[in-house]
C-alpha positions, 0 to 999 in steps of 0.5 A: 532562521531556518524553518522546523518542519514536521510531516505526518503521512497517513494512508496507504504506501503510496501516499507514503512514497508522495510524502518521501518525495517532499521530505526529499524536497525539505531535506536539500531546502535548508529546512529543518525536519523533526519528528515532534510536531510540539518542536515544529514551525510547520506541520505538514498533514498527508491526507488519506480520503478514501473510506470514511476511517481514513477521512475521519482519521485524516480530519481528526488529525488536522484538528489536533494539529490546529489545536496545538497551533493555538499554543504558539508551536507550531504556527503554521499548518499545512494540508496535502493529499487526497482528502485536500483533493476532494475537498479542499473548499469544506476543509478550509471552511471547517478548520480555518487554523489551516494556512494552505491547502494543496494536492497530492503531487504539490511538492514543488509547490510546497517547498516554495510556500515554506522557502519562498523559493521557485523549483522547477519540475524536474529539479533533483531536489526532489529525489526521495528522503525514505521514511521506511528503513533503507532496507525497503523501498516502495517504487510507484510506477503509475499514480491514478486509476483507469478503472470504473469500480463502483464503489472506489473513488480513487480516479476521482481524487487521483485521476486517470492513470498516468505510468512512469516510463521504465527507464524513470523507475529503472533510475529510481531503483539504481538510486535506491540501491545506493542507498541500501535498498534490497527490497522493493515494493512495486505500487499502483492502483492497478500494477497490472495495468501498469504502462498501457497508457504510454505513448509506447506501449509497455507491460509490467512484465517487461518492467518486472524483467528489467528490475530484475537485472538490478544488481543488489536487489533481492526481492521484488515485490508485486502490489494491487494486481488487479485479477482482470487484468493478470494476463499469463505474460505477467504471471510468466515474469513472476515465475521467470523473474528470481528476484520477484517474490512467490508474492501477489496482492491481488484485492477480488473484493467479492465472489458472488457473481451479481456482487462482482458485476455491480462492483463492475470488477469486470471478471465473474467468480470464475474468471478469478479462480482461472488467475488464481490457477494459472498463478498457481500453476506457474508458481507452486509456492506463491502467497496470495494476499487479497481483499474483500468488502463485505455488506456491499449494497444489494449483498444477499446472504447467498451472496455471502455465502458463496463469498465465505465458501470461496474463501475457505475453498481458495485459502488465500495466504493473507487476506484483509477485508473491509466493510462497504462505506458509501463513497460520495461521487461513486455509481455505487452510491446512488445504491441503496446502502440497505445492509445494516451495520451489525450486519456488515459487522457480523459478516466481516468477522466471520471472514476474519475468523475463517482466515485465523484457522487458515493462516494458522494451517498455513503457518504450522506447515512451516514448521521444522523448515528452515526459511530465508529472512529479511530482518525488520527490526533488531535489538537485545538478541531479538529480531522481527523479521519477514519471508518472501510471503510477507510484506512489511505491516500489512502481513505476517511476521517471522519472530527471531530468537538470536542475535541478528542485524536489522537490514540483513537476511539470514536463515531462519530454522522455524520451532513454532508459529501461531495465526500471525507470526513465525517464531525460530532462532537464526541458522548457525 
């Protein structure tokens, strides 16, 4: 009788294309998948390691997966991802209802343990199964990380960075078209470092061009760009690229000088406003997404400052920020972690409020315009929809009053807005 089989994926969106790649996997083995862990032989848990809400998340989800385990259903429980990279041997000491532990990248491996079949690496079993709607698709185009953060211990789960070529991604891309996609998402820990590492030598400027041929494709969207890196052929292929959106994710992590070099970001305050220029330079319209931690090690009230008045001086379009967690492995860990807690608190709120009145200005400035859409979700003459400038559930959102098709793009004239949402009805 075939296995029943549950995956859970937590994490960032490329531990979401890891998990499509074993569901892809699962999908053409003869197992059964079900979106019920109560209704599974095997629950597969994805893991996040990175920061201590993701690895408290990840263990928490484990131990409920356990829990039901003892009812009989499901009697198999699987663990992957990057808290089973890092710490694999603690994991099985801590919760022995775990039956196998693997890495991110196991995939065939996986599918043998539940099948107990052999796969080889490059067996088309394993092209992805979305678990996005088909509309969307993330395409990552390098996994690990060459850089030297202080505070990120990514390369220590991941590895070094290792790009896919372009005419892998570009296969990828054509697959995803035949399956609907109109938008695709490009992912990296560093995408704009994307390439360097190949045999021969590639940029994602040339791979942003090359997407941009692909017939069907709407929208391509840029993420993790990492501001050192943003090198003016890059920003010249966002604005030479029609389909590449007036989009960038581009996490700066602080503003203050002695921050940044204990970051070890590798550009001072102002090499980051330089990219932003030119960014904005190239592409008048262009929405600026970033990320900031606050309370890092050392940080000064005058280090806060001078984050908080950059802040409201650049008005990123999108902005989340994080509170420093001591990352075990990390050169930032043998710092004194000295801020207290209230104190990272006090600091990340006051970011948080600066960017509602932001936002809210920004999204007032659309009002009374007429703004192309790609609708998300439809139902009962109501649609949820984004705009170039929004990605899906990190950003904005574009509230429809009509009747609309989910996975189309239509027209929207824009009657209103608030701090996160566009509201309008669809042009007739």
């Amino acid at each position: 009788m075939n296995k029943s089989v549950n995956i859970i994926s937590l994490g960032c969106a490329k531990n979401l294309v890891d998990s499509e790649i074993l569901l892809g996997g699962l999908n053409k083995s003869e197992l059964i998948i079900t979106e019920n862990p109560e209704d599974a032989d095997t629950v597969i848990i994805n893991t996040c390691g990175f920061l201590d809400m993701a690895r408290e998340e990840s263990v928490d989800t484990i131990l409920q997966a356990a829990e039901l385990k003892k009812t009989g259903k499901p009697s198999e429980l699987v663990v992957m991802g990057c808290l089973s990279e890092r710490y694999p041997e603690e994991i099985a000491a801590e919760i022995p209802e775990i039956d196998r532990i693997f890495g991110s990248n196991d995939h065939r491996q996986i599918v043998s343990f539940l099948t107990g079949k052999e796969y080889s690496k490059d067996d088309p079993l394993f092209y992805r199964s979305l678990m996005t709607p088909n509309h969307y698709a993330y395409i990552k185009i390098a996994e690990g990380c060459d850089n030297a953060c202080s505070f990120c211990s990514i390369p220590i789960m991941r590895g070094l960075q290792k790009s896919r070529t372009i005419s892998a991604i570009m296969d990828e891309a054509f697959r995803l078209v035949e399956r609907g996609t109109k938008e695709l998402l490009v992912i990296a820990q560093d995408s704009t470092s994307y390439g360097w590492d190949l045999d021969q030598k590639v940029y994602l400027s040339d791979l942003l061009r090359e997407l941009n041929t692909v017939k069907d494709i709407e929208w391509i969207r840029v993420h993790y760009a990492h501001p050192a890196h943003l090198s003016q052929r890059i920003i010249d292929s966002i604005s030479e690229s029609e389909k590449v959106c007036n989009y960038l994710d581009m996490p700066v992590q602080h503003a203050s000088d002695a921050i940044l070099k204990s970051m070890k970001r590798g550009l001072n305050q102002k090499g980051i406003r330089d990219r932003i220029d030119r960014l904005r330079k190239s592409n008048p319209d262009i929405a600026l997404r970033t990320t900031l931690i606050v309370g890092f090690p050392g940080e000064t009230e005058n280090d806060f400052k001078e984050l908080y008045n950059f802040v409201e001086d650049v008005k990123f379009d999108r902005l989340g920020v994080f509170t420093y967690s001591e990352e075990e492995g990390t050169t930032a860990a043998d710092l004194d972690d000295n801020i207290p807690v209230e104190v990272k608190n006090e600091r990340k709120n006051k970011i948080i409020e600066l960017q509602h009145d932001i936002s809210l200005d920004r999204n007032e400035s659309f009002i009374g315009k007429n703004l192309k859409v790609l609708v998300d979700q439809a139902e009962n003459n109501i649609g949820v929809g984004r705009t170039e400038f929004d990605s899906p559930e990190i950003d904005n959102i574009v509230h429809i009053e009509g009747r609309v098709k989910k996975g189309e793009f239509v027209n929207v004239d824009i009657e209103s807005a608030n701090e996160y949402e566009l509201i309008g009805k669809p042009l007739r």
